[in-house]
C-alpha positions in Angstrom: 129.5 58.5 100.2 128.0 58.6 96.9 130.6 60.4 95.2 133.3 57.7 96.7 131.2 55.3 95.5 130.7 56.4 91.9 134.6 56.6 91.8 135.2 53.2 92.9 133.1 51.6 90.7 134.5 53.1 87.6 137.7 53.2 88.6 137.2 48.8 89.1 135.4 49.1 85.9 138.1 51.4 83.9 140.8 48.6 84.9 139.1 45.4 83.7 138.1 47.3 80.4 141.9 47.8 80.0 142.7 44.5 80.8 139.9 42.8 78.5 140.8 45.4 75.7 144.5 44.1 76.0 143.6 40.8 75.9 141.9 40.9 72.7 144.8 43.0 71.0 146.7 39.8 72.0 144.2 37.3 70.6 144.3 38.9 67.2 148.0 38.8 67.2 148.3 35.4 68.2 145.8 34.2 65.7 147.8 35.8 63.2 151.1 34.0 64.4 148.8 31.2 64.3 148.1 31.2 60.6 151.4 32.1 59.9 153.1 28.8 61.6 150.6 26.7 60.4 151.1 28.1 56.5 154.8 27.8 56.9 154.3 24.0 58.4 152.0 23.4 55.2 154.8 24.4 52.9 157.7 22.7 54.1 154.9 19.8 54.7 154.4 20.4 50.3 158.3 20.9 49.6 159.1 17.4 51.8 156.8 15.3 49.9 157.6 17.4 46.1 161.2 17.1 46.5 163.6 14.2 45.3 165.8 12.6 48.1 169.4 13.9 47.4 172.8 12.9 49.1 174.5 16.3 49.1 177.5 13.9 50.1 177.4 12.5 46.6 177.0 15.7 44.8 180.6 16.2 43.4 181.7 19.8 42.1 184.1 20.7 39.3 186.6 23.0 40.7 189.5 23.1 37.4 190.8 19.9 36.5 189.5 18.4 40.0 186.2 17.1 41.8 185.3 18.4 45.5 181.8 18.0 47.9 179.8 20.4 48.2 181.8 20.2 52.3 184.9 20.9 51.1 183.8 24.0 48.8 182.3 25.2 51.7 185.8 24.8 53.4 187.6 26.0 50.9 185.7 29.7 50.5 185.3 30.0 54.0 189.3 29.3 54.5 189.6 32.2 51.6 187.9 34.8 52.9 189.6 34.3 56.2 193.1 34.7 54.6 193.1 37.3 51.6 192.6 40.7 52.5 188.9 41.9 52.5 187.7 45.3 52.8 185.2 48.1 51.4 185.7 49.0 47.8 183.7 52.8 46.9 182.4 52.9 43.1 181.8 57.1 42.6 178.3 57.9 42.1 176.7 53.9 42.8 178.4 53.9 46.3 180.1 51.2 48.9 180.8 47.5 48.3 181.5 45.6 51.0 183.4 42.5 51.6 185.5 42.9 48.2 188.7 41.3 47.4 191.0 42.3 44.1 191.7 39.9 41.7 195.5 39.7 42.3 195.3 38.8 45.5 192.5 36.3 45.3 194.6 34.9 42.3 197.9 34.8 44.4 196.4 32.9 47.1 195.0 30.1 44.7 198.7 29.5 43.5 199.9 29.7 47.1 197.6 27.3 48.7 195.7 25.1 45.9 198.3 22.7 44.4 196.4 22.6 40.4 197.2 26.4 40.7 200.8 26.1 42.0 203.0 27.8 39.5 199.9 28.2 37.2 198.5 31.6 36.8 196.2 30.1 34.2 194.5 27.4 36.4 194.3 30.0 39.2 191.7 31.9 36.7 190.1 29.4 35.7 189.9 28.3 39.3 188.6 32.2 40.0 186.2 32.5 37.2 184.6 29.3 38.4 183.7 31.1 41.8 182.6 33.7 39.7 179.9 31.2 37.9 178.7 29.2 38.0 179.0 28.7 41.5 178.2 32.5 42.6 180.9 32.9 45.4 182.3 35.9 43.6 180.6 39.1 42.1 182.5 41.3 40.0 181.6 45.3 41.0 182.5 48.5 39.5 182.8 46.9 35.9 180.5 45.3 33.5 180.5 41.6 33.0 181.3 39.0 35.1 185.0 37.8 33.8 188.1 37.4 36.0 191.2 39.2 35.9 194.2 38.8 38.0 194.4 42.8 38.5 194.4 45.5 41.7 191.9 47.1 40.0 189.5 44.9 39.8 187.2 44.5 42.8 185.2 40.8 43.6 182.6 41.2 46.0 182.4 37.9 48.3 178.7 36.2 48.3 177.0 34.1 50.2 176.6 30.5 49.4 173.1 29.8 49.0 171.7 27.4 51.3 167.8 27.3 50.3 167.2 24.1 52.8 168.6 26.3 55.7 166.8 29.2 54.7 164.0 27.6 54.9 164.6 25.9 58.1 165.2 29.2 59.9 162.1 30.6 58.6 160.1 27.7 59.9 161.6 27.7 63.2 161.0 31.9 63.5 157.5 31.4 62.7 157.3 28.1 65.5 159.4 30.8 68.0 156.6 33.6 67.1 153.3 31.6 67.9 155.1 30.0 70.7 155.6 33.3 72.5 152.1 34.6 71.1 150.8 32.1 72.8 152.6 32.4 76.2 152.0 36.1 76.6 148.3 35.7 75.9 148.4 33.4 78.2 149.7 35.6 80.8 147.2 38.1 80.2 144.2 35.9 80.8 145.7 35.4 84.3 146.1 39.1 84.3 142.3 39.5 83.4 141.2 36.7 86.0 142.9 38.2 88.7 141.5 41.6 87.6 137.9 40.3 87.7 138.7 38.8 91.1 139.4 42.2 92.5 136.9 43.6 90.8 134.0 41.5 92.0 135.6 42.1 95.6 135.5 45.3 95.3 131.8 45.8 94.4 131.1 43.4 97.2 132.7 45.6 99.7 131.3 49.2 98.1 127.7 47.3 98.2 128.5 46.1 102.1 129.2 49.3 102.9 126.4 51.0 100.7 123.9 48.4 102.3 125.6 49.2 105.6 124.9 53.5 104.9 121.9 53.1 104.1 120.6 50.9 107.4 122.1 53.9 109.0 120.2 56.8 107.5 117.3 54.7 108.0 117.9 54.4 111.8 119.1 58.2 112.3 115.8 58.9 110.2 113.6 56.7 113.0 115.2 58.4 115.7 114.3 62.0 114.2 110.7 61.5 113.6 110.1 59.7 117.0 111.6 63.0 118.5 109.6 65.2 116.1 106.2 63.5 116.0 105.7 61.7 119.3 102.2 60.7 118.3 103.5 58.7 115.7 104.9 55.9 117.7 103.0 53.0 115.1 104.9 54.2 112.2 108.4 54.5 113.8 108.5 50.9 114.7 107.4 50.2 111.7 110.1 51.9 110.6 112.6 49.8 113.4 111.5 47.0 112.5 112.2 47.1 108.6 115.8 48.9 109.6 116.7 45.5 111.7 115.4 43.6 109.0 118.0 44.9 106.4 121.5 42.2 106.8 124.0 43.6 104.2 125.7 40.0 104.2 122.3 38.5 103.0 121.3 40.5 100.5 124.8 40.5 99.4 124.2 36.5 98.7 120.9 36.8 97.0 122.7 39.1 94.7 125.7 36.9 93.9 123.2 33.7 93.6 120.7 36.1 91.1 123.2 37.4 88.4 125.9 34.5 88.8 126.4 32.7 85.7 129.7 30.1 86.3 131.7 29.3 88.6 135.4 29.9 88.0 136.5 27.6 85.6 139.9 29.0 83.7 140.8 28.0 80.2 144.4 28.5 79.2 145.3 29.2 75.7 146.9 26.2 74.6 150.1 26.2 72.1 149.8 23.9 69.5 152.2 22.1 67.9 151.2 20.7 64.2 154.1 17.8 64.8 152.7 16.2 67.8 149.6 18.1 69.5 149.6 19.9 72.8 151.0 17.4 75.7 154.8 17.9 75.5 155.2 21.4 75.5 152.5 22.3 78.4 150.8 20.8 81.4 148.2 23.0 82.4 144.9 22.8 80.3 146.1 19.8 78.6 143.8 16.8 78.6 144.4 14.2 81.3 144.3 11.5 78.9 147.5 12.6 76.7 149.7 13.2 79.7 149.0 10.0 81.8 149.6 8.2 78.3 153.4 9.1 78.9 153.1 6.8 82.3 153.1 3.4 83.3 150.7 3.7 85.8 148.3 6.0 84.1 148.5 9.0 86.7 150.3 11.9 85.0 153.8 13.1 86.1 153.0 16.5 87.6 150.4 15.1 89.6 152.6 12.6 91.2 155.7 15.1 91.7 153.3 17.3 93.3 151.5 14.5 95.7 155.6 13.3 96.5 156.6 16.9 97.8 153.8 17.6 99.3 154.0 14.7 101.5 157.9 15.4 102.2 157.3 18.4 102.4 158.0 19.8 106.4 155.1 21.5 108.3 151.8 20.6 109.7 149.6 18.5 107.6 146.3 20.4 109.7 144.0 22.1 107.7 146.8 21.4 104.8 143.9 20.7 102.1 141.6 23.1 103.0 143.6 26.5 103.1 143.3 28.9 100.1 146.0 31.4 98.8 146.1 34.6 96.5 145.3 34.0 93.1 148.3 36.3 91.7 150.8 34.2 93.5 149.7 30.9 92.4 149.9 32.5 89.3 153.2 33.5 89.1 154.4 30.1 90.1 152.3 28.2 87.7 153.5 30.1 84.8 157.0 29.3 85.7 156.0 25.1 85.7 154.4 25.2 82.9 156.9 23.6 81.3 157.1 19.7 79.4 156.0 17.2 81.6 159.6 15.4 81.3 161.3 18.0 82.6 159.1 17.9 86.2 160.2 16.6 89.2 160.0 16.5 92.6 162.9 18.3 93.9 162.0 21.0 91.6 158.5 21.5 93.3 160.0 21.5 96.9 161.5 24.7 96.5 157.8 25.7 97.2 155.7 25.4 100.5 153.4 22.3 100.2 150.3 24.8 101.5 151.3 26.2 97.6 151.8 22.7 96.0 148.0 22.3 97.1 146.8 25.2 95.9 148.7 24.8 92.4 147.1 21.2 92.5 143.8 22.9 92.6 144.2 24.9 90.1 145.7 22.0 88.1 142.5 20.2 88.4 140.1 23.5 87.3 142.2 24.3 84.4 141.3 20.5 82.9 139.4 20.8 80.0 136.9 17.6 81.6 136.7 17.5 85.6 138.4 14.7 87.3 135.3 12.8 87.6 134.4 13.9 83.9 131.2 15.5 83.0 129.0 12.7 82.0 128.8 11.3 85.5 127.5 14.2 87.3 124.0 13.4 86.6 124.7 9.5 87.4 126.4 10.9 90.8 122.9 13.0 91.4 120.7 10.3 90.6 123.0 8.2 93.3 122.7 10.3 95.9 118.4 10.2 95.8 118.6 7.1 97.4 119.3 5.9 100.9 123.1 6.5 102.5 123.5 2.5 103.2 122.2 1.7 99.9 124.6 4.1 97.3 127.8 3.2 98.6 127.8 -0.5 96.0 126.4 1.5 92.9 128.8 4.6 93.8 131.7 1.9 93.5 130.3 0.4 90.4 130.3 3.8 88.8 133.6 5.2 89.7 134.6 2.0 88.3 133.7 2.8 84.6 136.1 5.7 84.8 138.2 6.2 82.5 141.8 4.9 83.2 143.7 8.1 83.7 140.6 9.7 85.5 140.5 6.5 87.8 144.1 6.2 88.6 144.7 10.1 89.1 141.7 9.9 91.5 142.4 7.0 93.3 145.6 8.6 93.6 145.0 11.7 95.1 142.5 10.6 97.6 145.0 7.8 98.9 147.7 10.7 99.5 144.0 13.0 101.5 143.5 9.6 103.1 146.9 8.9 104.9 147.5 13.1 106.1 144.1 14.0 106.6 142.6 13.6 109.9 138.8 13.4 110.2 138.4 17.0 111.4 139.5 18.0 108.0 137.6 16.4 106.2 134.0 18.9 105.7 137.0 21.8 104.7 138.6 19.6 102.4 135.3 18.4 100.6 134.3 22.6 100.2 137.6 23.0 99.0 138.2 19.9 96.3 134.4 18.9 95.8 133.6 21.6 93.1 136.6 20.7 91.5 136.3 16.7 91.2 132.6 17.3 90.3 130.8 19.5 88.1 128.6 19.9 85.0 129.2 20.4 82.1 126.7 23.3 82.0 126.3 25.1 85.0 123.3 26.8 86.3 121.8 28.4 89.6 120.8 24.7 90.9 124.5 23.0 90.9 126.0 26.5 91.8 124.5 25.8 95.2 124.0 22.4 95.2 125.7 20.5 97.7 126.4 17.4 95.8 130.0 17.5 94.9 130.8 18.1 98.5 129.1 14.9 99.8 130.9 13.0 97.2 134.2 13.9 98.4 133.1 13.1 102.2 131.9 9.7 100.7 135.6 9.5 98.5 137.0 10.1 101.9 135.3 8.6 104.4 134.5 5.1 102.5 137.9 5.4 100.5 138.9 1.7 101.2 135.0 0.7 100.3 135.1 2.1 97.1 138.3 1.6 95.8 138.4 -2.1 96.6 139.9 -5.1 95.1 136.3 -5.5 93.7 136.2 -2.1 92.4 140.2 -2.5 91.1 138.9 -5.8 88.9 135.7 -4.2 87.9 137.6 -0.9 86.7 140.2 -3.9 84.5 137.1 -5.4 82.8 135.9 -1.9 82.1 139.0 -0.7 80.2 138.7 -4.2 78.4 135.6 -3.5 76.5 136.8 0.3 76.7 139.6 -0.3 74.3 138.2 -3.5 72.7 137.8 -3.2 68.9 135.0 -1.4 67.2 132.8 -2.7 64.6 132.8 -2.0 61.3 130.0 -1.9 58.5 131.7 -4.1 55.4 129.8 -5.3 52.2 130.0 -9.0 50.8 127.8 -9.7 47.6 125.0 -12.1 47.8 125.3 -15.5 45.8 123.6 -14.8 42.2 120.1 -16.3 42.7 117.7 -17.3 39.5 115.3 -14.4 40.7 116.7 -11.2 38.7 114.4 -9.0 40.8 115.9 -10.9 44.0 119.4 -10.6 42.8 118.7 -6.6 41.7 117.5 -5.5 45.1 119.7 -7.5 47.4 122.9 -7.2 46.0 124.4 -6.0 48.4 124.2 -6.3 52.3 125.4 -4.5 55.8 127.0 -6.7 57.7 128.9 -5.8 61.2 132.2 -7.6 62.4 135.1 -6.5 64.3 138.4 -5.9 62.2 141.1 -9.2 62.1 138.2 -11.7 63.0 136.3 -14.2 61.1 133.7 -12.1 58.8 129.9 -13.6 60.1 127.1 -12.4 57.8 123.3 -12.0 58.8 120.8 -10.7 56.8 117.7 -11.3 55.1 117.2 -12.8 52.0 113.5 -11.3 51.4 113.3 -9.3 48.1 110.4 -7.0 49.9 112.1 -3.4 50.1 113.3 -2.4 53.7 114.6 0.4 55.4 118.0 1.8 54.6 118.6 1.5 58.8 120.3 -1.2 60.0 120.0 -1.8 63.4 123.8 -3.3 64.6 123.5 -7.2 66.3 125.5 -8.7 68.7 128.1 -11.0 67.3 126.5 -14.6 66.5 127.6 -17.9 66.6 128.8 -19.2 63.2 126.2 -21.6 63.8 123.3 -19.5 63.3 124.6 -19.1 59.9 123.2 -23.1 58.3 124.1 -24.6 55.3 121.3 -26.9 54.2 117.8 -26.2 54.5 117.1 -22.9 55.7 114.7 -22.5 59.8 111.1 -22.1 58.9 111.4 -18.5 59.4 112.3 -16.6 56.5 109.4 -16.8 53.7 110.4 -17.5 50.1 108.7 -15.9 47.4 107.0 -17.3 44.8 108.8 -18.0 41.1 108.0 -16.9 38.2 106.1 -19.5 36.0 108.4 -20.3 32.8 107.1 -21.4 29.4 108.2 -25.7 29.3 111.1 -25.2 27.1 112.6 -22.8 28.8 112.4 -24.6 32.2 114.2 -27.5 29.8 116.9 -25.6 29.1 116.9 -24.2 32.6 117.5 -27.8 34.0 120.2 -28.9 31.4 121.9 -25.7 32.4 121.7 -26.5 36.3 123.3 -30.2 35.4 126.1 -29.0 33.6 127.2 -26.7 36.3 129.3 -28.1 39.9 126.7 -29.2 42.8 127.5 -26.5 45.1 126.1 -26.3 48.6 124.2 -23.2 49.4 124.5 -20.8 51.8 121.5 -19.6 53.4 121.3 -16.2 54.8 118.9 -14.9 57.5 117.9 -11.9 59.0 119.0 -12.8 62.5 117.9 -9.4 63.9 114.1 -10.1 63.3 114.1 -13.0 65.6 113.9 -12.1 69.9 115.3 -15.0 72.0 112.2 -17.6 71.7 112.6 -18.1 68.2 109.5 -16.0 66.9 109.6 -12.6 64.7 109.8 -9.3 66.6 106.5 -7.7 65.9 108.6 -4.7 64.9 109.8 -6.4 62.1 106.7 -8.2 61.2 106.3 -6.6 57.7 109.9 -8.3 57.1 
């Protein structure tokens, strides 16, 4: 036994090494496609914004006595190397040129088929020695110089035109194409190391079971020796009994699962990443439920409502439907295969599967979220809940599944409404194990919410009191949510204070904070006090403009004393004041050191 079970643990061992060694051979490739992409995206990002706007349409080439587009050029040379004879041309000692034409026939089909060069050898070499340069469609080899002569022995090698634009194009889209299927194999491989690390973990479960299960044995065949041997001894062998019948593989099996645990299983795929427009239309696994039920009217993403649709046309027996769990490897497979743009989903293409696998690829849907349906923050909301009394959580529980999110609301709501209508009440403890762990978790798990029961009494809740707590009251409740949800944030903006006559006033207040939300009328409240404060503002609720006076300022804010100013100067000061408009004031107040009765806030006493 021992020598079987040295070899199956290292042959387990041996094969998720390989895998995990694999795996990070593919990480460092796709990082490298990575930086590749994204430095090729920067540069045609740099060239787009460097380069002039040009109308190649416009661009008008001289081609002997007449003008032609850059289109029909392009016509014409691909039109002549069709025609006139093309073959390999071999210079001794340099070597083979291919794609050459001789002069005489390049110059007889210019006079056959270009009317400037009918019955003009002349214009046909000036027409020639134009391809030659400086348009670079001819190349003369074998000779020096780069002049055109209407003779068989002189070879033209044909070029290419050069199309930088397209060049550059292609390279882009070879360097997309590379990171794209980086990303994809990588991808495959994690599933690959999951699934190895399934079997692993199984397979030390079963060599401990039957370790546990050996060793019980020896222990009993042991008893049954020494009771023979040493009669006398009866004490000690029941002793011994007694601990053998204590020893339950299956238990001990747990305690080691709950004492070296660290997660539960929570994939993460490897997303692909486009630099044009993010990660939601070329995947759907992993992607965030946010960005794909954007792309829906009512807020539930596409893949989750082709898969609720076939499941429920789909033909067999709804029983124990939600609560039945298949091979990892084959959910695999088929998930790799959907994971495919959102757009291109539908529901006849996800009834060529068994709805028992829809279910199971819904599942794993839900894991591979980067935030749990029910999103992370609410687990310890959900826990404080669920201290209380049965008949008492039900109103709060609404209340809270209320602030969801929209997309989280509407995919839940969803997806228990489809459990609601197939599930029967027998169901409904398997389908809370099965789902519970998935709608809920932490963000960080531990021992305690490993084998807390919390998530599965939610879902029997989410079940059982479906019509409870997704009511009309809970519908209008969730509207008003997403109102102050997407209402507009505030914004810190400065106004300058009105010049005042004190300098040391006007020096320390010249500026102040003031919050208001963007497009709306601007509403100022601060203190006019020339004592130094804190850099902290604290942010205020908006105000009525009516707490902002004009006229004699509340009784509230304390003015500080003047300077005392020789008599002439407070002359001249007054003279100064008459001269200039009669302007009413604006009086400014620290709103924010007042509480509701009128009186300072003792925190801001020393304002």
């Amino acid at each position: 036994f021992q020598d079987e079970y040295k070899r199956s643990i290292t042959t387990s061992k041996q094969s998720v090494d390989a895998a995990l060694k694999q795996f990070d051979g593919l990480v460092k490739e796709m990082d490298r496609a990575k930086i590749a992409y994204q430095k090729r995206w920067r540069e045609a990002e740099e060239s787009a914004k460097e380069e002039m706007p040009k109308e190649e349409s416009n661009e008008m080439i001289l081609i002997g006595n007449q003008r032609m587009s850059r289109g029909e050029l392009n016509t014409l040379v691909n039109k002549m190397q069709s025609e006139i004879k093309v073959g390999d041309y071999r210079v001794p000692i340099i070597g083979r040129y291919q794609n050459t034409s001789t002069g005489e026939d390049i110059s007889i089909w210019l006079q056959q088929n270009m009317p400037q060069c009918k019955d003009s050898p002349a214009m046909a070499d000036v027409v020639a020695q134009q391809l030659i340069h400086p348009l670079g469609v001819l190349r003369l080899v074998g000779q020096r110089g780069n002049k055109f002569s209407p003779s068989p022995q002189s070879y033209y090698q044909w070029q290419q035109l050069p199309q930088p634009q397209q060049q550059d194009q292609q390279q882009d889209e070879m360097a997309d194409e590379a990171y794209r299927t980086a990303v994809k194999k990588i991808d495959q491989m994690r599933m690959v190391v999951e699934q190895a690390l399934f079997a692993h973990f199984s397979e030390m479960e079963q060599v401990e079971l039957r370790r546990l299960a050996v060793l019980k044995q020896a222990i009993a065949s042991f008893s049954l020796c020494i009771s023979e041997m040493l009669p006398g001894d009866k004490a000690i062998v029941d002793e011994m009994l007694v601990y053998q019948e204590s020893l339950k593989p299956e238990q001990d099996i747990q305690y080691i699962v709950q004492h070296y645990c660290v997660s539960s299983f929570s994939p993460k795929p490897i997303l692909y990443e486009n630099q044009d427009h993010g990660v939601s239309r070329d995947q759907i696994f992993g992607v965030r439920l946010d960005d794909l039920g954007k792309m829906t009217d009512d807020k539930v993403p596409k893949f989750v409502q082709c898969l609720l649709d076939a499941i429920d046309k789909g033909k067999t027996d709804k029983h124990r439907l939600w609560s039945t769990r298949l091979p990892l490897d084959r959910i695999h497979a088929i998930c790799a295969d959907l994971n495919i743009p959102s757009e291109q989903v539908t529901t006849e293409l996800l009834q060529q599967h068994e709805p028992m696998t829809l279910v199971a690829i819904l599942r794993l849907y839900l894991l591979d979220l980067p935030e749990c349906l029910m999103t992370f923050e609410f687990y310890d909301a959900v826990q404080a809940l669920y201290a209380v009394n049965d008949t008492l959580r039900l109103s709060p529980l609404s209340n809270l599944i209320a602030t969801l999110p929209a997309t989280h609301f509407a995919t839940l709501r969803s997806l228990l409404s489809h459990i609601k209508k197939v599930v029967q009440q027998d169901d409904v403890q398997a389908i809370s194990d099965s789902l519970g762990p998935v709608i809920l978790r932490p963000r960080t798990e531990s021992l305690t919410t490993l084998t807390s029961s919390l998530p599965i009494q939610f879902v029997q809740d989410l079940v059982n009191h479906y019509d409870t707590l997704f009511s009309e009251a809970t519908l209008k409740s969730h509207a008003e949510s997403e109102k102050r949800r997407q209402a507009r944030p505030l914004v810190a903006t400065n106004y300058p204070l009105p010049s005042t006559n004190n300098e040391a006033n006007t020096t320390s207040d010249k500026w102040m904070g003031v919050f208001q939300r963007n497009n709306s009328m601007s509403s100022a409240s601060t203190s006019s006090s020339s004592e130094p404060r804190s850099s902290f503002t604290r942010p205020t609720p908006p105000i009525p403009i009516t707490a902002i006076t004009q006229g004699s300022p509340p009784s509230s804010p304390k003015e500080l004393p003047k300077k005392e100013l020789p008599a002439e100067k407070e002359v001249e000061k007054e003279k100064e004041k008459e001269k200039e408009p009669t302007v009413t004031k604006e009086v400014v107040f620290d709103i924010e050191a007042h509480n509701d009765d009128g009186e300072l806030d003792p925190f801001f006493d020393d304002d």
